[in-house]
C-alpha positions in Angstrom: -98.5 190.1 276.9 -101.0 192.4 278.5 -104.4 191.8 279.9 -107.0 194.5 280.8 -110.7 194.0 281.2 -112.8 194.7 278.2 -116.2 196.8 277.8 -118.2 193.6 279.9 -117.5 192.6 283.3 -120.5 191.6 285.2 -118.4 189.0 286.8 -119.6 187.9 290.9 -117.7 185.7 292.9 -117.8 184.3 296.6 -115.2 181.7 298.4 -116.1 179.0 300.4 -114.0 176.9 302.7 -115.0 172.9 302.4 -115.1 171.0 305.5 -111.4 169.5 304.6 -110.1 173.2 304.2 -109.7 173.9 300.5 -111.1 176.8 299.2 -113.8 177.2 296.4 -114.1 180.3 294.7 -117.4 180.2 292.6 -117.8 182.8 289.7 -120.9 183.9 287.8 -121.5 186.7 285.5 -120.0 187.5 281.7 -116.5 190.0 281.0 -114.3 190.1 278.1 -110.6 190.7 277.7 -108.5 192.5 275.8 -105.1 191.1 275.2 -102.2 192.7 273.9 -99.2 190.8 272.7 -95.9 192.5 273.7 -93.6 191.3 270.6 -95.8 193.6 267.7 -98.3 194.7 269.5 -101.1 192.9 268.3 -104.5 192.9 269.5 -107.1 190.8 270.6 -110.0 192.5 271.4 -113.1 191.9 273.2 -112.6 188.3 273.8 -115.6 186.8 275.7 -115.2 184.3 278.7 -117.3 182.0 280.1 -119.6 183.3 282.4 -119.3 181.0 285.4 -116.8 178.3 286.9 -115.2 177.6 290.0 -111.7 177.6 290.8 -110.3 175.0 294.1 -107.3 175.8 296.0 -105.8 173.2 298.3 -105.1 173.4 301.8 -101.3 173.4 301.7 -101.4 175.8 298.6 -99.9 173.4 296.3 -102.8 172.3 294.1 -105.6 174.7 292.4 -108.3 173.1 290.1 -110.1 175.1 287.5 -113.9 174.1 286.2 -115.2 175.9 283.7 -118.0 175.1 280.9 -116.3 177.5 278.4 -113.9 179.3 277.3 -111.1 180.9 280.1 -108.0 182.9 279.8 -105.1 181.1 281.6 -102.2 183.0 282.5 -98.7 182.4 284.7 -99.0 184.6 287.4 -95.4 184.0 288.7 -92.1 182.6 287.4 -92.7 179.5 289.3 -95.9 179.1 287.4 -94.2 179.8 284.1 -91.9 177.3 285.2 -94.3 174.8 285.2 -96.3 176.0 282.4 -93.0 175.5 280.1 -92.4 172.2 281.6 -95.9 171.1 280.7 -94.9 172.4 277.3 -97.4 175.3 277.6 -97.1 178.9 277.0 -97.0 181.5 280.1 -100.6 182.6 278.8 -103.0 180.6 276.5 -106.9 180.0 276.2 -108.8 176.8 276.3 -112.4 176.7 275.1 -113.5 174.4 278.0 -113.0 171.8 281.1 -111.0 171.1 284.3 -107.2 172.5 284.7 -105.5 171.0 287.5 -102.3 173.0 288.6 -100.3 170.2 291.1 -97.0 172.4 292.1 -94.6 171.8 290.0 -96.8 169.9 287.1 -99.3 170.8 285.5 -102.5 167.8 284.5 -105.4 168.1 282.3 -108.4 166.3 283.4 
């Protein structure tokens, strides 16, 4: 699969550090997708996600959090996180319309 930024990206973003150390990265703004599946080739175009969430990352790198109201593109950025994703039962990429996505290293929970 192959990901590329689509004909909208208004996207804005700026990290925070909380008083215990984790880091929030807070998004605003719209942009769309394009996603290309490596097997045939096919094509989905144009897919619109939601325009603002925030993403935690612990302080020992071992945790991330995702909020968002709508929809969001998650992807395995590494084998270790394929790993995971595959124990979870999940698929190295896949989108979810909306909520919180806890990553815990080396499981994943939905909240």
């Amino acid at each position: 699969m192959t990901r590329s930024i689509g004909d909208i990206d208004t996207t804005q973003y700026r990290a925070l550090v909380t008083a215990e150390g984790d880091t929030v990265v807070e998004y605003r703004g719209g942009v769309t997708v394009d996603i290309t599946r490596a097997s045939d080739g096919a094509r989905l175009e144009e897919l619109a996600l939601t325009e603002s969430g925030f993403e935690t990352y612990s302080t020992d790198g071992r945790s991330v959090t995702y909020d968002w109201p709508g929809t969001w593109l998650v992807v395995a950025f590494d084998e270790v996180e394929a790993a995971a994703f595959a124990e979870a039962g999940l698929p190295e990429a896949f989108v979810y319309l909306s909520g919180r996505l806890s990553l815990d290293a080396p499981t994943l929970i939905f909240l």
